[in-house]
N, C-alpha and C positions, 0 to 999 in steps of 0.2 A: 722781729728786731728791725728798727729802723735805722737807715745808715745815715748819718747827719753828712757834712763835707763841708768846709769852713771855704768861700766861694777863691778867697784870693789865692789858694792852693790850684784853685782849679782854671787858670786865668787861658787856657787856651779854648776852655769850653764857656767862661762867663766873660773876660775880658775884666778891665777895672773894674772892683769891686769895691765896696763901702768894709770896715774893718769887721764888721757886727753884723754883714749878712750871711746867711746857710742855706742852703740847698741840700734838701733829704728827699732819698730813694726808699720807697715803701712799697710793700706788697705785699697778697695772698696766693697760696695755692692751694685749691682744696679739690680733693678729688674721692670718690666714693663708690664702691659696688653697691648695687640695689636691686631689690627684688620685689616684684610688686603684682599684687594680680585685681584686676578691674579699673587700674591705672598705669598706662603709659609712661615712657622715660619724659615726657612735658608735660604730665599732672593733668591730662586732660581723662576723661570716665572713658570708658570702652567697654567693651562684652567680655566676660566674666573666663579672662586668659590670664597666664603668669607672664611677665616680662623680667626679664635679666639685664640690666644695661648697668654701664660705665656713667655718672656724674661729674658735674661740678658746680661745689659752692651749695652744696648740701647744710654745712656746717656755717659759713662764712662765704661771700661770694668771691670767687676767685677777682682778682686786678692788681693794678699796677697802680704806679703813678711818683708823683714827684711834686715837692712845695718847697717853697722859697719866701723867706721873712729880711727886710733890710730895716734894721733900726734908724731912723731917722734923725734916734737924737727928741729930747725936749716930752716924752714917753707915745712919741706917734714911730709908727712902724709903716713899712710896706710891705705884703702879702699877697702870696698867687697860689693856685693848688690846678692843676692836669689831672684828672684820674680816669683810666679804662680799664672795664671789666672785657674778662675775655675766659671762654671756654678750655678747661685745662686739659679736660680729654680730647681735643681735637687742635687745640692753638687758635683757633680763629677769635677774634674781636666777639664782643657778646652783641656787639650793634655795626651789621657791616657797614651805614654809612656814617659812622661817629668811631673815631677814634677815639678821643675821650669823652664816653657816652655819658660816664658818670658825673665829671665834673669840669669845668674849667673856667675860669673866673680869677679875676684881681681884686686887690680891696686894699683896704684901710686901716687901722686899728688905733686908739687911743683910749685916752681914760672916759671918754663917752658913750666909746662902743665899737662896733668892727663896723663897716659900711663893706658888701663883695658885690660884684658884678660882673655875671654872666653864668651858665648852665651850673643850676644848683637842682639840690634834692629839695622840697618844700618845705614849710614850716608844720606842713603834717608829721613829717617825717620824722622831724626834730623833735615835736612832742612825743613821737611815740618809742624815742631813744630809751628813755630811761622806763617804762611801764611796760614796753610789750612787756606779755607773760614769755616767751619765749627767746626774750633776751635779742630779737630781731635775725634769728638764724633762718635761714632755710627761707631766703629773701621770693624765690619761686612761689612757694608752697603755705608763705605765713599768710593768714586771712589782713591780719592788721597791716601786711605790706600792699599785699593785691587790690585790697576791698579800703580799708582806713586810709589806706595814703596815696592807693590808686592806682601803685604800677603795671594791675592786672583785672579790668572788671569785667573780663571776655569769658564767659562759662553759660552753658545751656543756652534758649533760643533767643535770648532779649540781649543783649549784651547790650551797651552805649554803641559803639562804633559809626564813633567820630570824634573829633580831636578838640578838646579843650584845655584851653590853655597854649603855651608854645611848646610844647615838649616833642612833638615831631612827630606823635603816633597815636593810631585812634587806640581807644580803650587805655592807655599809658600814660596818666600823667604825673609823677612820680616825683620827675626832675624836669625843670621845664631853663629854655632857654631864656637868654634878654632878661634875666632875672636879676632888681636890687634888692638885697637881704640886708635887713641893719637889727644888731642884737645889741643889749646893754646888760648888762648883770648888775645889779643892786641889793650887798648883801644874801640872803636865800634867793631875790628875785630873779628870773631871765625874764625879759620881756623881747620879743623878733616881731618886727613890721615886715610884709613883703609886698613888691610888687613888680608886675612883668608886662613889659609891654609889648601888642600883639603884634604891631608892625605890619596893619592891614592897612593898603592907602584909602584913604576915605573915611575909618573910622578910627577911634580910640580908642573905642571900647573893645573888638571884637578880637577874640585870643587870647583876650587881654588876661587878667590874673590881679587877686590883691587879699591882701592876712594879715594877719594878728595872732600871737602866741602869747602864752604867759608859762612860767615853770616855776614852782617854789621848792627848793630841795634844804631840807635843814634838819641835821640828825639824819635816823630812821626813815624819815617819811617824806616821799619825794611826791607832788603831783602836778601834773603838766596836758595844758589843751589847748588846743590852737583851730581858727575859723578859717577859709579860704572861699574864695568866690571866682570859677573859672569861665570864661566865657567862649562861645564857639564861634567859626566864623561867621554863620549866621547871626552873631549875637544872644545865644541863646545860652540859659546860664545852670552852672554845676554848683551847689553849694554845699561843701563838706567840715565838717564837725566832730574833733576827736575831744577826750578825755579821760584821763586815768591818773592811778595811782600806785603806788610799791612804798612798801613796808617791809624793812631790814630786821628779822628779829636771831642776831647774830648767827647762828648756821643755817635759818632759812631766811628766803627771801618771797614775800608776797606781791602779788601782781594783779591788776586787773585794767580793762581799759572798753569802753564803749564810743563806737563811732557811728555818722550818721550822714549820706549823704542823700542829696536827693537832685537830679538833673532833667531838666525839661528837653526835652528831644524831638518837640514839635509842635505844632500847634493845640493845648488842651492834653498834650501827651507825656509824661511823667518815668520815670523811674526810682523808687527809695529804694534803698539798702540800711538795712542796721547790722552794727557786727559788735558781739559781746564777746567778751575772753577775759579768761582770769587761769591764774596759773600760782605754782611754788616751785622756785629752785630752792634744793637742800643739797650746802658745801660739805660733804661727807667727809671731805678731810683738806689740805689745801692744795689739793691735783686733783679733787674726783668732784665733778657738780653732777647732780643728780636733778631735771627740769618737768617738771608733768606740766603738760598745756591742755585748754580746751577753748576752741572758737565758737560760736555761733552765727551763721552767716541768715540773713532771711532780706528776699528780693521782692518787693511789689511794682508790675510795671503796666501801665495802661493799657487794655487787649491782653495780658497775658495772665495762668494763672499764675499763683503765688510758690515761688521756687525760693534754690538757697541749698548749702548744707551745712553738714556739723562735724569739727575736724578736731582730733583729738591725738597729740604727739606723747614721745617719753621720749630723751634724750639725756641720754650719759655722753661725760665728754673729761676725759682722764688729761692732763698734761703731763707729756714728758720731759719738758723743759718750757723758758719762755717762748720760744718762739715753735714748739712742736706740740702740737695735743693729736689725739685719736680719738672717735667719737660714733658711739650705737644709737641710729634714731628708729624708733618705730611710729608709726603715723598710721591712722584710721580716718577714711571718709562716711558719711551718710549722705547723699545727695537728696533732696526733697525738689516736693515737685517732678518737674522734666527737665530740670538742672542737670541729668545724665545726662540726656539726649540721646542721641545715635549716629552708629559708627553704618553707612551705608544704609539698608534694609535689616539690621540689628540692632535691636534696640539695648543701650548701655549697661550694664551694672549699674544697681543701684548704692553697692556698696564698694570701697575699695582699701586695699591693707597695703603699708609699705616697711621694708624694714630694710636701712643703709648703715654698712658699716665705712667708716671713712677716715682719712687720715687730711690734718692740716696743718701747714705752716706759713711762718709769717715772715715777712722779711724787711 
């Protein structure tokens, strides 16, 4: 449940306010027992042990945060959104040097479109809102989050590691800083232009970032894909490529979505990724979703052989009211390749099983 606050009530924390601006407190918290063997409490492969650990954002990622809309009058608005994620079983920040890791950015909005600016989630991201099969939970551990949109392509011996884009971290580009996003809706249409500038002195290019999305949702059938092109400070560039689609056929819901990226890491030197997934949520009643997923991840990277796995969830998630659901996920990996790797002088599981029960709510 999100708490609105009408600002002129609030005139010791916002001062003069305009009659028609708000300020809303939002947030999650999700927290989860898990049980898991040939995979760690951070999803990384291990040797073939059971781990018992405490989560969070298994369901939903835990955060915070706070937005503010000021009518302008004449149908133009003013808009800002804050948002930090942070760790429920221990309290700390999910990014110890970003307090709002997730989001923080002003913007614009009229009848042309929104214009924001500053640390956003990509226009990968956005496409793959509406199509993950997985309804985009379990932000760690989704393929379409790590691998399609990027926040994580660090697994087995080739990882990228290094930083493209601004987002602040190698192998992580998710949400990147100094980012202009501008979206228009037109009937079924979304169309989002992005671009981020890398703030290298001497170049333009280098850091830099720039996209194009399209989404068409009308009735049942929604489909949406979006290009992005990141570049490193070296200048050397990541080019990523999502697309999918979902299909409403009243108590189920079809998914599917295929992404592609491919990043040059050096001279003549390469890394592709492709990740396929398709899935069905079935609304069993209207508290009970019933979600099957399947990923497919496959890695080719120059000098290495050919790695990747293949992850496959079920996910019940009951609510007990609007803002309280509880939710049973079981998860299986197959790692291929030497995408296990190894833990010291042991060599990893090739395979790994998880099963979380977890409770969340929303505020």
């Amino acid at each position: 449940m999100k708490h609105k606050i009408v600002l002129p009530t609030l005139c010791l924390l916002a001062g003069a306010a305009h009659a028609d601006s708000s300020l809303t407190l939002y947030g999650i918290t999700d927290l989860g027992i898990r049980y898991s063997n040939g995979i760690n409490a951070s999803n990384a492969a291990i040797p073939a042990q059971s781990v018992l650990s405490i989560g969070s954002g298994i369901d939903y990622t835990s955060r915070w945060g706070v937005k503010g809309l000021e009518d302008l009058g004449s149908g133009l608005a003013v808009l800002f959104q804050l948002e930090g994620g942070f760790l429920a079983d221990t309290g700390a920040t999910a990014k110890s040097d970003k307090l709002f890791d997730r989001l923080s950015y002003v913007g614009m909005q009229s009848g042309l479109g929104t214009l924001t600016i500053g640390r956003q989630a990509t226009i990968l991201a956005d496409a793959l809102s509406t199509v993950d099969p997985l309804g985009m939970r379990d932000a760690s551990f989704n393929p379409n989050i790590t691998m399609t949109a990027l926040s994580n392509t660090a697994f087995g011996t080739h990882s990228l590691g290094t930083q493209y884009g601004t987002s602040g971290y190698n192998d992580s580009y998710y949400r990147l800083d100094n980012m202009l996003k501008y979206s228009t809706t037109n009937g079924p249409l979304t169309t989002r232009l992005t671009y981020s500038a890398g703030e290298v002195a001497g170049s333009t290019e280098a850091l830099s970032t720039i996209g194009g999305g399209l989404s068409y949702e009308n009735g049942p059938l929604a489909i949406s894909g979006a290009f992005m092109n990141f570049r490193n400070n070296a200048n050397l560039g990541l080019d990523a490529y999502t697309i999918g689609a979902a299909y409403n056929m009243g108590s189920f819901t079809l998914k599917a979505n295929y992404g592609y990226n491919v990043a040059n890491t050096g001279n003549n030197t390469q890394t592709k990724a492709r990740i396929t997934s398709a899935g069905v949520t079935y609304a069993i009643n209207s508290a009970l979703l019933l979600t099957t997923a399947y990923y497919q991840v496959t890695r080719n990277s120059t000098g290495y052989i050919q790695d990747g796995f293949d992850r496959a969830f079920e996910f019940l998630e009951y609510s007990l009211s609007k803002q309280t659901s509880v939710y049973l996920e079981a998860d299986y990996t197959k790692w291929k390749g030497n995408a296990a790797g190894v833990t010291g002088k042991s060599t990893n599981d090739s395979r790994g099983v998880g099963v979380t029960l977890g409770m969340m709510y929303k505020f």
